[in-house]
ROTIMI-206163 format. One line per 4 residues: number of its first residue (from 1); their letters; for each residue x, y, z of N, C-alpha, C, O. Coordinates in steps of 0.001 Angstrom, whole numbers, plus 500000, padded with zeros to 6 digits. Example, Ala and Ser with C-alpha at 12.3 -4.5 7.8 and 13.67 -1.06 7.14 Angstrom:
# ROTIMI-206163
1	AS	513190 494310 507800 512300 495500 507800 513200 496700 507800 514236 496681 508465  512850 497750 507080 513670 498940 507140 512900 500030 507870 513409 501138 508039 .
# end
This chain:
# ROTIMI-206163
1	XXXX	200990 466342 078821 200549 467658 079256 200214 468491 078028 200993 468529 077075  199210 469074 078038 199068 469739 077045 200014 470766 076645 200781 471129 077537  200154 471395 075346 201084 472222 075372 200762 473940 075323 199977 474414 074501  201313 474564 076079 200953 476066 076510 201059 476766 075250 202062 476646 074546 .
5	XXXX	200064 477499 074928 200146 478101 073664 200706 479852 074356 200728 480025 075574  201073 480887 073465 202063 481834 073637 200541 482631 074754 199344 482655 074468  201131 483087 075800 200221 483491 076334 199629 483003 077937 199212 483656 078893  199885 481074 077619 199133 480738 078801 200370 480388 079966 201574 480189 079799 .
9	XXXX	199499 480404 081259 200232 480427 082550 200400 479052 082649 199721 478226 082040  201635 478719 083696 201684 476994 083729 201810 477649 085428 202343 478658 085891  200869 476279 086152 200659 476399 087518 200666 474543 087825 200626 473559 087087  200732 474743 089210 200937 473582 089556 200321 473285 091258 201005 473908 092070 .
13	XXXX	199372 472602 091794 199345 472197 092783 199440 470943 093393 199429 469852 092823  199572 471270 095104 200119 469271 095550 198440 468718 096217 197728 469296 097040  198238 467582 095586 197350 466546 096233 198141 466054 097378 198922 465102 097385  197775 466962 098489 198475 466353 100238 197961 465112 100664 196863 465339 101173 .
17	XXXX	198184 464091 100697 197236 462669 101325 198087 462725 102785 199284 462455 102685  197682 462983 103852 197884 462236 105200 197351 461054 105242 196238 460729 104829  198655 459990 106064 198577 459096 105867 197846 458457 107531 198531 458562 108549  196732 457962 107575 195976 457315 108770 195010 456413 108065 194816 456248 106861 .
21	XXXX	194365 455785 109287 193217 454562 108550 192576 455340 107683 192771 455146 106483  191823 456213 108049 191176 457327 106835 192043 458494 106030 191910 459707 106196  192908 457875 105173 193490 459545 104797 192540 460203 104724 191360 459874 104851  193163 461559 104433 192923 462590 104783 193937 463694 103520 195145 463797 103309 .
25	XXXX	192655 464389 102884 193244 465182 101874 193384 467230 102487 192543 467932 103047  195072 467607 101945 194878 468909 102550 194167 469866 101515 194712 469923 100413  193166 470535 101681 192090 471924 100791 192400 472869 101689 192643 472658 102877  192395 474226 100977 192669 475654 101384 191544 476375 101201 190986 476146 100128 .
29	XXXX	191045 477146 101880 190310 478462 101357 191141 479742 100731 191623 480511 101563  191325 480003 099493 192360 480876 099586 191702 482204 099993 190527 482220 100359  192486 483370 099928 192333 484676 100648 191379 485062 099136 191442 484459 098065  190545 486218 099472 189967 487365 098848 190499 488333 098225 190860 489370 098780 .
33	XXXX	190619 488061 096819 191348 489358 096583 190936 490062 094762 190711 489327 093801  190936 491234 094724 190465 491507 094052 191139 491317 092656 192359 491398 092516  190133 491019 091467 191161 490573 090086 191899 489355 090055 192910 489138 089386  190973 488123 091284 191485 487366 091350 190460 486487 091522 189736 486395 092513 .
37	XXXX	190396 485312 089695 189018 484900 089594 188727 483752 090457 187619 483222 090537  190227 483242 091375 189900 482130 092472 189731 482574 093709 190330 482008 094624  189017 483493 093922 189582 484292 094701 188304 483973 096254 187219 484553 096305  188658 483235 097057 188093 482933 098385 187736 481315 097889 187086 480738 098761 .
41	XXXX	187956 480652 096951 187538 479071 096460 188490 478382 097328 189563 478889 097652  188031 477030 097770 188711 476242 098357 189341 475410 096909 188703 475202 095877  190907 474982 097217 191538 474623 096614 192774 473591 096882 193045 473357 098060  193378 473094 096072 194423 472623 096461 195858 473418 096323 196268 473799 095226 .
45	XXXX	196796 473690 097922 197563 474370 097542 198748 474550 096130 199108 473525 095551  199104 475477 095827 199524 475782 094743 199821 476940 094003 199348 477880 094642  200395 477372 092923 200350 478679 092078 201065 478559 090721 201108 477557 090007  201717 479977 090458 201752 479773 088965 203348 479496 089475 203760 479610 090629 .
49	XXXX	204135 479096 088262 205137 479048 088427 206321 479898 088022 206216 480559 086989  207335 479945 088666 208149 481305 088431 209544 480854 087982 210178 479815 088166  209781 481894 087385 210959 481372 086617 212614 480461 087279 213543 479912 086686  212293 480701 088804 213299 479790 089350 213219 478445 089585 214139 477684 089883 .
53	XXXX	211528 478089 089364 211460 476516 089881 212007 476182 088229 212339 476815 087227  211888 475057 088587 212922 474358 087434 212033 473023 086527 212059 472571 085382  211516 472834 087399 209847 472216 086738 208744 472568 087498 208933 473427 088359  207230 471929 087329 206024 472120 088146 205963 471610 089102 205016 471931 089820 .
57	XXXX	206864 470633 089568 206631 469566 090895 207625 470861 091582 207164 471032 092711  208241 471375 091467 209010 472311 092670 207720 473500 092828 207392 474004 093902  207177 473762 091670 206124 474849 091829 205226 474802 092786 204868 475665 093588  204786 473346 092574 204081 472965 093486 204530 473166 095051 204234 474002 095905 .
61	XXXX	205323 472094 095035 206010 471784 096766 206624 473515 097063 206123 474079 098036  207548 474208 096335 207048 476250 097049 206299 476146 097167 206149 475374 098114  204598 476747 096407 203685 477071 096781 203149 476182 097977 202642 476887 098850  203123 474921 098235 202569 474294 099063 203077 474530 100435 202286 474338 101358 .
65	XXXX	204462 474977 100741 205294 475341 102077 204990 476855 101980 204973 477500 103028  204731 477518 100709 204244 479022 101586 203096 479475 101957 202820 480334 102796  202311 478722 101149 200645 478929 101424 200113 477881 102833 198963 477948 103269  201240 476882 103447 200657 476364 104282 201637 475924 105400 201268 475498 106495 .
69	XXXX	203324 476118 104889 204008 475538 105807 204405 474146 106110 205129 473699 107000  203677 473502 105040 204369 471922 104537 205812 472010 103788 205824 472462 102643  207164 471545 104465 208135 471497 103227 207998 470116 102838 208552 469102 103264  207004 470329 101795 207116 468569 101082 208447 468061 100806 208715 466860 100802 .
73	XXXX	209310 469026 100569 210319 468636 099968 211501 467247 100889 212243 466309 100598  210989 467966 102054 211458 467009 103148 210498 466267 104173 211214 465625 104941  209284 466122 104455 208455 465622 104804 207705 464575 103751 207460 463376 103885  207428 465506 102630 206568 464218 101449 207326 463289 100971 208546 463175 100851 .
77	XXXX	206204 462470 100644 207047 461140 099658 205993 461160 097836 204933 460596 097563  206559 461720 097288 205931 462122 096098 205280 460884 095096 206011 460310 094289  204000 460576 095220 203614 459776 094395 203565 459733 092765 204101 459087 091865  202875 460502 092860 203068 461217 090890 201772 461823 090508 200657 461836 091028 .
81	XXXX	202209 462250 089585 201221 463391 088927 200106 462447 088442 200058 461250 088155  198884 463869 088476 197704 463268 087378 197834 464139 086484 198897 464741 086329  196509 464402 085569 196817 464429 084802 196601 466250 084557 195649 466703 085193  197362 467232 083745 197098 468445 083987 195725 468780 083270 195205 468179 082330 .
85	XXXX	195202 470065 084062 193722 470499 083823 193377 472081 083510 193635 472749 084511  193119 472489 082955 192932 474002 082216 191557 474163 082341 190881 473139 082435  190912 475439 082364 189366 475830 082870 189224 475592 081495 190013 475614 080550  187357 475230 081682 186770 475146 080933 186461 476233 079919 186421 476203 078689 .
89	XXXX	186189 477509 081081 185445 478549 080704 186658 479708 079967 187808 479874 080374  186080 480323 078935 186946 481595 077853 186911 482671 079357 187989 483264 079307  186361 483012 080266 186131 483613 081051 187311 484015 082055 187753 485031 082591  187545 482763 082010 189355 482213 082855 190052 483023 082519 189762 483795 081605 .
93	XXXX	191444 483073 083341 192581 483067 082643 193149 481508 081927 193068 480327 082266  193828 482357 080612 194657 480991 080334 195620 480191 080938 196748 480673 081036  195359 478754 081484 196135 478407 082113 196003 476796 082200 194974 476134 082058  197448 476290 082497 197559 475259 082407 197881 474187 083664 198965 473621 083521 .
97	XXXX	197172 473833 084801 197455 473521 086199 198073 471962 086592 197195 471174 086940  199096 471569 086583 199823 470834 086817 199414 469958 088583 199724 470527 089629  198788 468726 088578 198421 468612 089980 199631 467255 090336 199709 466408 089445  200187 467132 091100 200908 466447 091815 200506 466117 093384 200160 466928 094243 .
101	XXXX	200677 464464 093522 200298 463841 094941 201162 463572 095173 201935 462938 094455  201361 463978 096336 202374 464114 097485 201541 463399 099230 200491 463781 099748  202583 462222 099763 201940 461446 101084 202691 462280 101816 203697 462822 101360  202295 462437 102918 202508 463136 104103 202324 462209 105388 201324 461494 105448 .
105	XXXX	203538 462202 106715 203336 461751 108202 201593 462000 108952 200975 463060 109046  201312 461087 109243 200037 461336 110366 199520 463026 110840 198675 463776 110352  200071 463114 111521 200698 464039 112389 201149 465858 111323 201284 467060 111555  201186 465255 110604 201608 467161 109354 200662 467630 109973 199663 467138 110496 .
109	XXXX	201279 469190 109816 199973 470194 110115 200132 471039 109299 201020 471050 108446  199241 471894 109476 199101 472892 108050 198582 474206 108826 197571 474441 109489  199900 475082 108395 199543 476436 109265 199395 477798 107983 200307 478472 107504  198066 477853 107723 197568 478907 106165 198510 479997 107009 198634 480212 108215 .
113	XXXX	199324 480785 105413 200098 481845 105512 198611 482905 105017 198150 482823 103878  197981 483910 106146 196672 484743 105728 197063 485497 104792 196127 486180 104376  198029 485686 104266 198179 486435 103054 197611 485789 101688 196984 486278 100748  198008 484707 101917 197538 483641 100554 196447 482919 100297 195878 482600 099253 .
117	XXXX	196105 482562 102289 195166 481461 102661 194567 481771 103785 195131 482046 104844  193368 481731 103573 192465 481904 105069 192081 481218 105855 191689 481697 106920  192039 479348 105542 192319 478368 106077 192860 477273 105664 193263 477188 104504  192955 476323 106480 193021 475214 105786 192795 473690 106556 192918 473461 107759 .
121	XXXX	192458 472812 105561 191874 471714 106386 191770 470082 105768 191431 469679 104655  192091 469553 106655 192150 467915 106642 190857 467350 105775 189864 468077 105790  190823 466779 105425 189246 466412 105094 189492 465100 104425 190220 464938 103445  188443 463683 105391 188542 462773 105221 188704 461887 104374 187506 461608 104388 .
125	XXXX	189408 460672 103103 188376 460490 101918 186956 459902 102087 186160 459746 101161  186765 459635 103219 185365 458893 103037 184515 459518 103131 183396 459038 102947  184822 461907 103712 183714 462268 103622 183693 462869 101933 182689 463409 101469  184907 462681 101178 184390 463041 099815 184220 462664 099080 183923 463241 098034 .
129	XXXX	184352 461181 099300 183449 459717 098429 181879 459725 099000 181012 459207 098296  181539 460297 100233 180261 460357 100241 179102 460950 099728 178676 462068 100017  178527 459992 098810 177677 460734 097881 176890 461707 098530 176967 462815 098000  175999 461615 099727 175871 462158 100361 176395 464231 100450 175546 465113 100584 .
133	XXXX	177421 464412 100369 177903 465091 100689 178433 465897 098536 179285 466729 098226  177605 465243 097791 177944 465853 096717 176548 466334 096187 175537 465647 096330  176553 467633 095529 175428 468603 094882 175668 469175 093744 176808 469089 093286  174739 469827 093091 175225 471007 092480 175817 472099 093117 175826 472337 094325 .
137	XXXX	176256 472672 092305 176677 474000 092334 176296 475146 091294 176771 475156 090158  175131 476410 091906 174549 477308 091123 175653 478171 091308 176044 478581 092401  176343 478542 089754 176917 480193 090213 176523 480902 089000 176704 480583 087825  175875 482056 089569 175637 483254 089284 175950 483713 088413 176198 484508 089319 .
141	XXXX	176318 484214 087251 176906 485078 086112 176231 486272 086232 175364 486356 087102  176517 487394 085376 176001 488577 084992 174596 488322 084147 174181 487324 083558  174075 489564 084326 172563 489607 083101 172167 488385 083782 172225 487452 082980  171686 487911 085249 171105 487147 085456 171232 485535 084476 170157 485106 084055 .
145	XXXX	172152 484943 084243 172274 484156 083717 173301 483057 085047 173959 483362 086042  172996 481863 084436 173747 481086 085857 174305 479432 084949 173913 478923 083898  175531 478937 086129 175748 478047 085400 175738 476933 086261 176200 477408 087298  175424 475374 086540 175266 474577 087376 176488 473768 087575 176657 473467 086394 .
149	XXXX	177648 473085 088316 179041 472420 088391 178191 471926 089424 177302 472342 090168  179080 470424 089071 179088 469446 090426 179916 469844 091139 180713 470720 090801  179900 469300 092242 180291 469755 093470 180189 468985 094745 179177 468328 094986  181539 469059 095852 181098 468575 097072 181546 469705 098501 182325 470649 098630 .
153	XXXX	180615 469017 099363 180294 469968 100334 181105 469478 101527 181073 468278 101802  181777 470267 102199 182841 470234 103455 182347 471085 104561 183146 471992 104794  181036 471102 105512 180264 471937 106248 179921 473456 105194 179500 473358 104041  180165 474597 105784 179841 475470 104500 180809 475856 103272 180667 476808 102505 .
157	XXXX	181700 475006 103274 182425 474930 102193 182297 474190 101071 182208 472978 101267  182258 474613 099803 181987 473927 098898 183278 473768 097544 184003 474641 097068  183198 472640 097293 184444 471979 095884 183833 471688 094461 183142 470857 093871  184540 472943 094255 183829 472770 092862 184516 473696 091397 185111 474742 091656 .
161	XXXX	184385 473217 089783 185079 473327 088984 186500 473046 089371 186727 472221 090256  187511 473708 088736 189307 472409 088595 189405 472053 089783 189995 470980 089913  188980 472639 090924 189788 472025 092216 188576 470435 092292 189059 469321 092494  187141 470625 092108 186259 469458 091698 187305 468389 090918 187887 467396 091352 .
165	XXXX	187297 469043 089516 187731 467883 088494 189513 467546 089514 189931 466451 089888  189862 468267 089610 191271 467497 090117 191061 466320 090903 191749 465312 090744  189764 466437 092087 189480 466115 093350 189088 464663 092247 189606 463628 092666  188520 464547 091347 187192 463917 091140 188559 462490 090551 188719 461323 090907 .
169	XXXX	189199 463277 089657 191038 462529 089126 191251 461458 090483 191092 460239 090551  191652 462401 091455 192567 461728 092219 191545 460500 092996 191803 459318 092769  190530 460824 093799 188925 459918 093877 189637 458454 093032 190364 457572 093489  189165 458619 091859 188817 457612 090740 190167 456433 091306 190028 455351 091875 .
173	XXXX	191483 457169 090876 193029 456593 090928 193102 455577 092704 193462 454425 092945  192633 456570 093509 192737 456301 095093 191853 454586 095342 192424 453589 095783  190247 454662 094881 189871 454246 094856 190729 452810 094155 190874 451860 094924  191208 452691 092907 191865 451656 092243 192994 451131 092813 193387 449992 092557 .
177	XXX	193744 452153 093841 194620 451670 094233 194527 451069 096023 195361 450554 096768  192882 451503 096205 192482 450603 097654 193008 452200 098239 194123 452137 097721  193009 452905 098599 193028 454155 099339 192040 454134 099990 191773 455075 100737 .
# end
């Protein structure tokens, strides 16, 4: 893991796999909010971590039971981490995001807390191995300037930058291991 220089945030989210012939990965839309540069991106649940969890895998599994009502802690069977990922962009906040996969029963459901999360949803792996279903992504900057990220598309939802690269991690691993 890289190491946090004085300053940066350590966060952590869970890669949810439901387990059926097609897993099935859990993504959030999080809520809208202002001063908040993730602010309506679909993501994997998660946050920063607070001084009671005791490492990032608890950071994770809280954030993942409050933003959605999964207690991994007693439902998941924790596979293991990839590898942690920090934004590209000086634009960011500094931060250091810790992703952990976690399997889940058939049957989990996922009920978004609207304070945190505005939805949330199952999504197949075979519809996000489908090339098909991957594009760019134009976003906008100031002074008319713009920047292009790959990206994949979930009806009008779109995956793209860390929650992409996380997605793109776990893809690669799933694939090797016959997922």
């Amino acid at each position: 893991m890289p190491t946090p220089t004085p300053g940066t945030k350590e966060a952590a989210v869970a890669v949810v796999v439901r387990e059926s012939a097609d897993p099935e990965l859990l993504l959030i839309r999080r809520a809208e909010r202002i001063g908040d540069p993730w602010s309506g991106h679909m993501a994997f649940p998660g946050g920063t971590r607070r001084p009671q969890d005791v490492d990032l895998l608890a950071t994770a599994l809280r954030e993942t039971h409050e933003e959605t009502g999964i207690p991994l802690s007693s439902v998941g069977a924790l596979v293991g981490p990839l590898d942690p990922v920090v934004p590209a962009s000086t634009r960011l906040p500094s931060i250091i995001i810790a992703p952990f996969v976690v399997t889940v029963p058939t049957q989990t459901p996922a009920m978004p807390d609207m304070r945190e999360v505005v939805d949330a949803f199952w999504i197949p792996l075979s519809h996000l191995r489908d090339v098909r279903n991957t594009r760019e992504f134009l976003l906008e900057l100031e002074l008319g300037a713009s920047r292009r990220f790959p990206s994949v598309h979930f009806g009008e939802h779109v995956i793209w930058g860390l929650t992409h690269r996380i997605l793109v991690q776990f893809l690669e691993l799933a694939e090797w291991a016959d997922l």
